[in-house]
C-alpha positions as CSV (number, residue, x, y, z in Angstrom):
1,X,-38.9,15.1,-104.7
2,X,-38.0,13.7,-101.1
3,X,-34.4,13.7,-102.4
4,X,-34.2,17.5,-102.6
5,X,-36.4,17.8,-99.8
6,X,-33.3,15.8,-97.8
7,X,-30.7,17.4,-99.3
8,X,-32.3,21.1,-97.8
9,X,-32.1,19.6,-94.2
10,X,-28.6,18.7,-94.9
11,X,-27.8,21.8,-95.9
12,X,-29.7,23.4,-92.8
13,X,-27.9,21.0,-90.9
14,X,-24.3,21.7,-92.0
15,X,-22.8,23.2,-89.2
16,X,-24.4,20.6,-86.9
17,X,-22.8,17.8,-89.0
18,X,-19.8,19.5,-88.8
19,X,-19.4,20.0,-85.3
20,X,-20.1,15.8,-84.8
21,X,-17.2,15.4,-87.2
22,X,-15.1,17.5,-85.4
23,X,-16.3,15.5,-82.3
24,X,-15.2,12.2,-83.2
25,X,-11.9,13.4,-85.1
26,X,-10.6,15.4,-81.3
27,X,-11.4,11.5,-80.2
28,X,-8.0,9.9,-81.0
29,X,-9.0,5.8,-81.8
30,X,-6.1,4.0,-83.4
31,X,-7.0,0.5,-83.9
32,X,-3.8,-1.0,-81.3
33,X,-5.5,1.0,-78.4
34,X,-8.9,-0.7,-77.2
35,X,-9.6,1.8,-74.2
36,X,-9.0,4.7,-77.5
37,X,-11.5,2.8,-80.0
38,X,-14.1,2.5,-77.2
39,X,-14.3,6.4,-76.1
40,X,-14.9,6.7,-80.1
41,X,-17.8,4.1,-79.5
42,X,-19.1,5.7,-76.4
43,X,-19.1,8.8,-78.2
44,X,-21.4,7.6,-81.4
45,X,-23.3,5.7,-79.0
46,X,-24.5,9.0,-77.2
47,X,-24.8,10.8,-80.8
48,X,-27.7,8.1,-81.4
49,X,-29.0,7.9,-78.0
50,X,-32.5,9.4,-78.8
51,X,-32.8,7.4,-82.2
52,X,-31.6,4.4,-82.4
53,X,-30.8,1.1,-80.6
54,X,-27.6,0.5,-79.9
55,X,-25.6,-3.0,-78.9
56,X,-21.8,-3.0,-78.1
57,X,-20.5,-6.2,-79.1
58,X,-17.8,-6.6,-76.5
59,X,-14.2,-7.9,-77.9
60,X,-11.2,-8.5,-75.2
61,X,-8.6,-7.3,-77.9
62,X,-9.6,-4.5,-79.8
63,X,-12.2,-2.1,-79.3
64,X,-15.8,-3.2,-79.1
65,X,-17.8,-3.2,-82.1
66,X,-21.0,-1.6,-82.6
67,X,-24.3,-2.1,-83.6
68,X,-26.9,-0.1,-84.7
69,X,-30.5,0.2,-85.1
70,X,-32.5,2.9,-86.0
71,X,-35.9,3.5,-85.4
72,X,-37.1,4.9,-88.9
73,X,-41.1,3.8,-89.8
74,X,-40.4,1.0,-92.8
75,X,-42.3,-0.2,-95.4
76,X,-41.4,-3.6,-95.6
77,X,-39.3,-6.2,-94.1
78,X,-35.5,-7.0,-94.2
79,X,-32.8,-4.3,-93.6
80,X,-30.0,-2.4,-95.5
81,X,-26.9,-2.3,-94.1
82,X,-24.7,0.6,-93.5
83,X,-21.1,-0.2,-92.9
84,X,-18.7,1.8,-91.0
85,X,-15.4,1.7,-89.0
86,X,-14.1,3.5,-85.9
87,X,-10.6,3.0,-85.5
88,X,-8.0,4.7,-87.6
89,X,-4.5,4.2,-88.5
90,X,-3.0,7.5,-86.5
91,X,-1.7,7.0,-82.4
92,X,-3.0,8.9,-79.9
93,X,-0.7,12.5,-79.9
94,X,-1.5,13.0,-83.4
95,X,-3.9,15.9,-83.0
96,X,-0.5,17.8,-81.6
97,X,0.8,18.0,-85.0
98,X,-2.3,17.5,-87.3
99,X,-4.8,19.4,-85.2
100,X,-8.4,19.7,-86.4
101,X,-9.4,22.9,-88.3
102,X,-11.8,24.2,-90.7
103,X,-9.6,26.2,-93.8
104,X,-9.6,26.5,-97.7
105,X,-12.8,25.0,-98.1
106,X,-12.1,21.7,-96.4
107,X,-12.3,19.7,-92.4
108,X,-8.8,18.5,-91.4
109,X,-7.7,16.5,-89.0
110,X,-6.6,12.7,-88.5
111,X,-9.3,10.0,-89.5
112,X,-11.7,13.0,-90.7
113,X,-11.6,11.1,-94.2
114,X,-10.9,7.3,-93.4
115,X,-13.4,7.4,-92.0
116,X,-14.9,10.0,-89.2
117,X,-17.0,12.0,-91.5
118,X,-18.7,9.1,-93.1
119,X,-19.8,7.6,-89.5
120,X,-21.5,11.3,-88.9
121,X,-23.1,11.2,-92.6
122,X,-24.7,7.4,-91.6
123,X,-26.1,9.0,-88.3
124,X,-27.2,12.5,-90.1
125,X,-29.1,9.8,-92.8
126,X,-31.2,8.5,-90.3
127,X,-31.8,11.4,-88.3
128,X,-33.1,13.4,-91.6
129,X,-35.8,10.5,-92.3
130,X,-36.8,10.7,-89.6
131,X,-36.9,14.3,-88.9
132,X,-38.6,15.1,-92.2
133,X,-41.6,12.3,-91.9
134,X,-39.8,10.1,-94.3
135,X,-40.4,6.0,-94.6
136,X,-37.7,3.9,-95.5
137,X,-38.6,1.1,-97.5
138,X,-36.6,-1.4,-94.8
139,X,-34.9,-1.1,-91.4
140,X,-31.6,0.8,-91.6
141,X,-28.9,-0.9,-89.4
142,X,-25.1,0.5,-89.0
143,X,-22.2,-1.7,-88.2
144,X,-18.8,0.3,-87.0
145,X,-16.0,-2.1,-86.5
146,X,-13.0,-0.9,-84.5
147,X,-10.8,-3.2,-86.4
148,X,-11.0,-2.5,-89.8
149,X,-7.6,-0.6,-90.4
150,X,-5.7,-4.0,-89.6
151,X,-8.3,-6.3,-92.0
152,X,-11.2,-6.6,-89.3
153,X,-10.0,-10.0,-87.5
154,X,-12.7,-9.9,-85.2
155,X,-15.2,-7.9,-86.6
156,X,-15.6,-10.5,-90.0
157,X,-17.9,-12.9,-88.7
158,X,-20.6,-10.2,-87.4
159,X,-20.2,-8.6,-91.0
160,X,-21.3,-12.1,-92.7
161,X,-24.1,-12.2,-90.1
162,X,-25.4,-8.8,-90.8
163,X,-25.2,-8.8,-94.4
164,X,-26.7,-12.3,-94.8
165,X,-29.9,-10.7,-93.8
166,X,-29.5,-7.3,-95.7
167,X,-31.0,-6.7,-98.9
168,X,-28.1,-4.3,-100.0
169,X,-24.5,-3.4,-98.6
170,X,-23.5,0.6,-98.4
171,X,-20.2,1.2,-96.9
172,X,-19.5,4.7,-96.1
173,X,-15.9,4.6,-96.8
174,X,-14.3,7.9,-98.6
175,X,-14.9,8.1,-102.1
176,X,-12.4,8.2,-104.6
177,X,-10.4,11.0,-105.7
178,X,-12.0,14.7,-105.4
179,X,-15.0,14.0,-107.8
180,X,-16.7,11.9,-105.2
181,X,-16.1,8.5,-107.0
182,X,-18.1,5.7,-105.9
183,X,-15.8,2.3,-105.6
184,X,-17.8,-0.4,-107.7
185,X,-14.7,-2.7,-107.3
186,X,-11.9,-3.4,-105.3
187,X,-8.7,-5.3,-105.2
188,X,-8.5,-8.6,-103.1
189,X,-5.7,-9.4,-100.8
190,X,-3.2,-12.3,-99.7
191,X,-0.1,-12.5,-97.9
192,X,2.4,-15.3,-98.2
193,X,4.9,-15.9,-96.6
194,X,8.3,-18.2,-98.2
195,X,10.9,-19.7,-96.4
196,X,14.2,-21.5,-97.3
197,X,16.4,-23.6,-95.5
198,X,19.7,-23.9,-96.6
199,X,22.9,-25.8,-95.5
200,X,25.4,-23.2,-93.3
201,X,29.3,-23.6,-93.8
202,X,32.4,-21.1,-93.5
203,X,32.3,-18.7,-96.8
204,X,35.8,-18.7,-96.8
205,X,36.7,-22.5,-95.5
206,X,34.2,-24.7,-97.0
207,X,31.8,-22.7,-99.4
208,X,31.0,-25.5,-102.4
209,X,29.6,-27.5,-99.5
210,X,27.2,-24.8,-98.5
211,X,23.7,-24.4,-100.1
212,X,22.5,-20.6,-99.6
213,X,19.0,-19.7,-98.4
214,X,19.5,-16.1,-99.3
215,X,20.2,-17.1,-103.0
216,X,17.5,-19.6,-103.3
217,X,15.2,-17.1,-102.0
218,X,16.2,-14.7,-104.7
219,X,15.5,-17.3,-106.9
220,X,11.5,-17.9,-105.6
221,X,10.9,-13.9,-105.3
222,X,12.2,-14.2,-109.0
223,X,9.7,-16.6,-110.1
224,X,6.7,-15.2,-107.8
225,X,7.0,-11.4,-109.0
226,X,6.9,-12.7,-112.2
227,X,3.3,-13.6,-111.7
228,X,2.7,-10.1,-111.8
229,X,0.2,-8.6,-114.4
230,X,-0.6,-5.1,-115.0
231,X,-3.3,-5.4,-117.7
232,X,-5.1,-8.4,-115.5
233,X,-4.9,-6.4,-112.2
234,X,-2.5,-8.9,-110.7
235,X,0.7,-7.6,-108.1
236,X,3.0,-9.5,-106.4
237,X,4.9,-7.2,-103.8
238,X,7.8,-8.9,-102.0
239,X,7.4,-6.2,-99.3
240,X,10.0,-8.0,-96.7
241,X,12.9,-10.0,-96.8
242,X,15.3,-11.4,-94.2
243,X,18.0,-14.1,-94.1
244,X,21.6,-15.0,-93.3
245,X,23.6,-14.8,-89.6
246,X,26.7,-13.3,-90.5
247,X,28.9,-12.1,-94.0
248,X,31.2,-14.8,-93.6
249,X,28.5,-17.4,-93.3
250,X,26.9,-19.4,-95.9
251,X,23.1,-18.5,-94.9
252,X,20.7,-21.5,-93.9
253,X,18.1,-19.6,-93.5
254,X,15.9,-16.8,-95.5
255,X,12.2,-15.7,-95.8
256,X,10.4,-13.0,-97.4
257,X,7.0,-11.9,-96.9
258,X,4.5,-11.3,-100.4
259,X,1.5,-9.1,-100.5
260,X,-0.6,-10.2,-103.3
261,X,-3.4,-8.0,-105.3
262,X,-5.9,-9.4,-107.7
263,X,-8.9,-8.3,-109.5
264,X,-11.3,-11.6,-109.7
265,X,-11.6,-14.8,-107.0
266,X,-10.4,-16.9,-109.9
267,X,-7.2,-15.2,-109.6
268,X,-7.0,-15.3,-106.3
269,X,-7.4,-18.5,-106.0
270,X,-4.6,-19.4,-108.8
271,X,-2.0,-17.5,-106.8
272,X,-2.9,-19.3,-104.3
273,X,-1.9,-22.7,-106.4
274,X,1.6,-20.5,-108.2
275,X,2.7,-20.0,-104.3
276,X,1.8,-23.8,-103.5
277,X,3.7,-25.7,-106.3
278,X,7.2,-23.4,-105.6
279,X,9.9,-26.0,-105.3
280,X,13.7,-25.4,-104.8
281,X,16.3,-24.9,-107.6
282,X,19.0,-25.9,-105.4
283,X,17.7,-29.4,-104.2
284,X,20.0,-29.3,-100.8
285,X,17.0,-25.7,-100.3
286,X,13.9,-26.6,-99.4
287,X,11.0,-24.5,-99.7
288,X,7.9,-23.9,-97.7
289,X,4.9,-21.5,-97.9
290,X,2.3,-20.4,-95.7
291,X,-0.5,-17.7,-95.9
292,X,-3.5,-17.2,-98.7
293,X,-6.1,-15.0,-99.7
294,X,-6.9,-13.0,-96.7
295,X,-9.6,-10.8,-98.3
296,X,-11.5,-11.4,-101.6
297,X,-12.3,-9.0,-104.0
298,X,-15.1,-6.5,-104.6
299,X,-15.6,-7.4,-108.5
300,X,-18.2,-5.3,-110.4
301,X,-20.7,-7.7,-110.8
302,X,-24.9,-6.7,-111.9
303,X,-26.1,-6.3,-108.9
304,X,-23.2,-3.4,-108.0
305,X,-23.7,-1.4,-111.3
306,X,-27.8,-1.7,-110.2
307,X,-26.5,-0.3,-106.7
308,X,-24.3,2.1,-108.3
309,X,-26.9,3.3,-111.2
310,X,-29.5,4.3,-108.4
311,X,-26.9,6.4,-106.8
312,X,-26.2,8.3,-110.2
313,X,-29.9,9.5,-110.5
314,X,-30.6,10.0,-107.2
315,X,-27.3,12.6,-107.6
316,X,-28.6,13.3,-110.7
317,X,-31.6,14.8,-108.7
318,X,-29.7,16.4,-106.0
319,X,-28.0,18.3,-108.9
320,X,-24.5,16.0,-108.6
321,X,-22.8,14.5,-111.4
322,X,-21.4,10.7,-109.9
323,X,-19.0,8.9,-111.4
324,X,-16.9,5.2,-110.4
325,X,-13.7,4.0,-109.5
326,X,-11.8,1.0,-109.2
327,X,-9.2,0.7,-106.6
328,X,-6.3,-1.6,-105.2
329,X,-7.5,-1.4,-101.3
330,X,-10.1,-3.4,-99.4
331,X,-12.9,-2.7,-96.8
332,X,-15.2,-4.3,-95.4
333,X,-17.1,-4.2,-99.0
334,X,-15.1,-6.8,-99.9
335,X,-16.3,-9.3,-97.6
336,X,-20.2,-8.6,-98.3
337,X,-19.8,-8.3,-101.6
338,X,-18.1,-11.9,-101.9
339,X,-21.0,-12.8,-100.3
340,X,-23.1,-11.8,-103.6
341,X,-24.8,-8.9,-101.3
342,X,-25.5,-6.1,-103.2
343,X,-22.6,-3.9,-102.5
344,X,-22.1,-0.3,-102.9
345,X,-18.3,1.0,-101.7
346,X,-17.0,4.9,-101.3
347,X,-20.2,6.4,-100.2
348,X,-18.6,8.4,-97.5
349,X,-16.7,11.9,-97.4
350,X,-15.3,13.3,-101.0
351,X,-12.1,14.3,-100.1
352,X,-8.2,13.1,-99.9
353,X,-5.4,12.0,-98.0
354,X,-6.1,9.2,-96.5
355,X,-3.3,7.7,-94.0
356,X,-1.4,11.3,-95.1
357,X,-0.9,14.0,-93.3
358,X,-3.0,16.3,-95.8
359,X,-5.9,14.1,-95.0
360,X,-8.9,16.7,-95.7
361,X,-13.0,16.5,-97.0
362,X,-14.7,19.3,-99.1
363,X,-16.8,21.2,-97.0
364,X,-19.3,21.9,-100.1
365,X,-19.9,18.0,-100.4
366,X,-21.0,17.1,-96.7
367,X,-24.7,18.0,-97.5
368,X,-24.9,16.4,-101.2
369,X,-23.2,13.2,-100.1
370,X,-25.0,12.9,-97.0
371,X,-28.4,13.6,-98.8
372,X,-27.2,10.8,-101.3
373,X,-26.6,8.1,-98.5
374,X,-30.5,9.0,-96.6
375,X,-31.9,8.9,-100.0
376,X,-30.4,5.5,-101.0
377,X,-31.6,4.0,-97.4
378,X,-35.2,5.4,-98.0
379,X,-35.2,3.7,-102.0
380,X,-33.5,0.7,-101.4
């Protein structure tokens, strides 16, 4: 089977995957530094420079996004799309107190699992078709974003373009949890923000003719964390909260800022009404609201469990059990998979610690997981 055939090379290739792991983890790239992100870029740029073709999609803000093209013989027309990110949450300095080493069975370092490793598993994919004689049956093209860790502002439009023309979606985010999960859904996302303006008077001279913001705020974070439901996947997460001038000051003003997770698009979009219709207890308060759904869910639709149930017996062959998650966080998965693109989340590293300092892969998964990602580009 070409599956076992790829997961040999992978496992010949260990140490060589490794060392490009370690490569682009010693390359510090948080998302707020542009001149950071783009060494990152530089870097996988030169990693493909024999393989693939390669377009830097300048951005003036954050660092430039890349795309990639491989030159793999194909069977047939279209493309799949690998998704990817560059940046990561850590600043530059990190590696001074969370250096990169190899111990107990694991790679650690910062960004090694969100999302280092997975870029070096997309780039090993491609290099073992082609290294091994193997067709894909379409064109295998990579898209790295350098924005992803702050909800890829820039980076979203050449997502949509990418994946309108792909037959299927794999995003080599980390998987979830230590068994390797694969993500078949996650959470959507909004932010809203509420704002009251009150009437401001002495607390101690003239208080009845005051109207408070602060306490008519309470009263809308009230009524919008109620919203909340467990057993549907719905949270509402008054996450910041500011208001008032002084203690002896009847406040006028208040706001508080919501983050918002839901399961479906239905939901999102009637949270998006709940925040809408909030009106003032007090009627001398008035009430305003801003914000929305900022990223729609990845829901766990047909065409993911098809996605997800060729993964499972292609690991099945590389002698891997595979299993699925659902989780509260987004990617760019989301996006494409709102798009009704055949999305497949969580292919990346098996590992944990994501954003933690314990951030770590399982050295004994690199070759199976890899395997599983060349495999999936040469079926789909």
């Amino acid at each position: 089977m070409d599956s076992r055939r790829i997961l040999s090379y992978m496992r010949e290739c260990e140490g060589e995957i490794i060392a490009l792991i370690r490569s682009f983890v010693e390359i510090e790239s948080p998302t707020c530094d542009k001149a950071a992100v783009d060494r990152m870029g530089t870097a996988v740029a030169d990693a493909v420079d024999d393989m693939a073709t390669v377009a830097r999609l300048a951005q003036s803000e954050h660092g430039d996004h890349l795309r990639i093209e491989f030159d793999i013989p194909t069977r047939a027309d279209g493309q799949v799309l690998g998704l990817g990110h560059i940046d990561t949450v850590w600043n530059v300095g990190t590696l001074q107190r969370m250096p990169w080493k190899q111990a107990d069975g694991r790679l650690w370092g910062p960004g090694v699992f969100d999302m280092k490793a997975g870029v070096a598993y997309l780039i090993f994919a491609a290099r073992a078709l082609r290294e091994l004689g193997l067709e894909a049956r379409r064109r295998f093209v990579v898209q790295l974003n350098s924005d992803e860790e702050i909800g890829s502002p820039s980076s979203t439009p050449q997502v949509r373009k990418e994946a309108a023309q792909s037959a299927a979606v794999l995003v080599a985010e980390p998987s979830a949890g230590l068994e390797g999960n694969l993500k078949t859904s996650r959470k959507g996302g909004a932010t809203f923000e509420v704002s009251v303006e009150g009437v401001a008077t002495h607390a101690g001279l003239d208080f009845a003719a005051g109207a408070n913001a602060i306490l008519e705020l309470t009263r809308q974070i009230q009524v919008a964390s109620s919203w909340t439901d467990l057993e549907q996947g719905v949270t509402v997460n008054p996450g910041l909260a500011r208001g008032g001038s002084a203690s002896n000051v009847v406040a006028e003003h208040a706001w508080a800022e919501f983050d918002v997770r839901f399961s479906t698009r239905e939901q999102g979009a009637r949270i998006e009404e709940r925040f809408a219709s909030l009106v003032a207890v007090d009627p001398r308060c008035t009430v305003s609201v801003s914000g929305g759904v900022r990223k729609p869910p990845l829901e766990r639709t047909a065409d993911v469990v098809r996605l997800f149930e060729c993964a499972k017996a292609i690991s099945s062959q590389l002698g891997v059990g595979l299993g699925e998650a659902s989780v509260g966080g987004g990617s760019d998965g989301n996006t494409t998979a709102a798009m009704g693109i055949p999305t497949l989340d969580g292919i990346g590293a098996v590992g944990e610690g994501a954003h933690a300092l314990h951030e770590s892969i399982l050295v004994d998964r690199i070759a199976d997981r890899a395997a599983l990602i060349a495999s999936l580009v040469q079926t789909l």
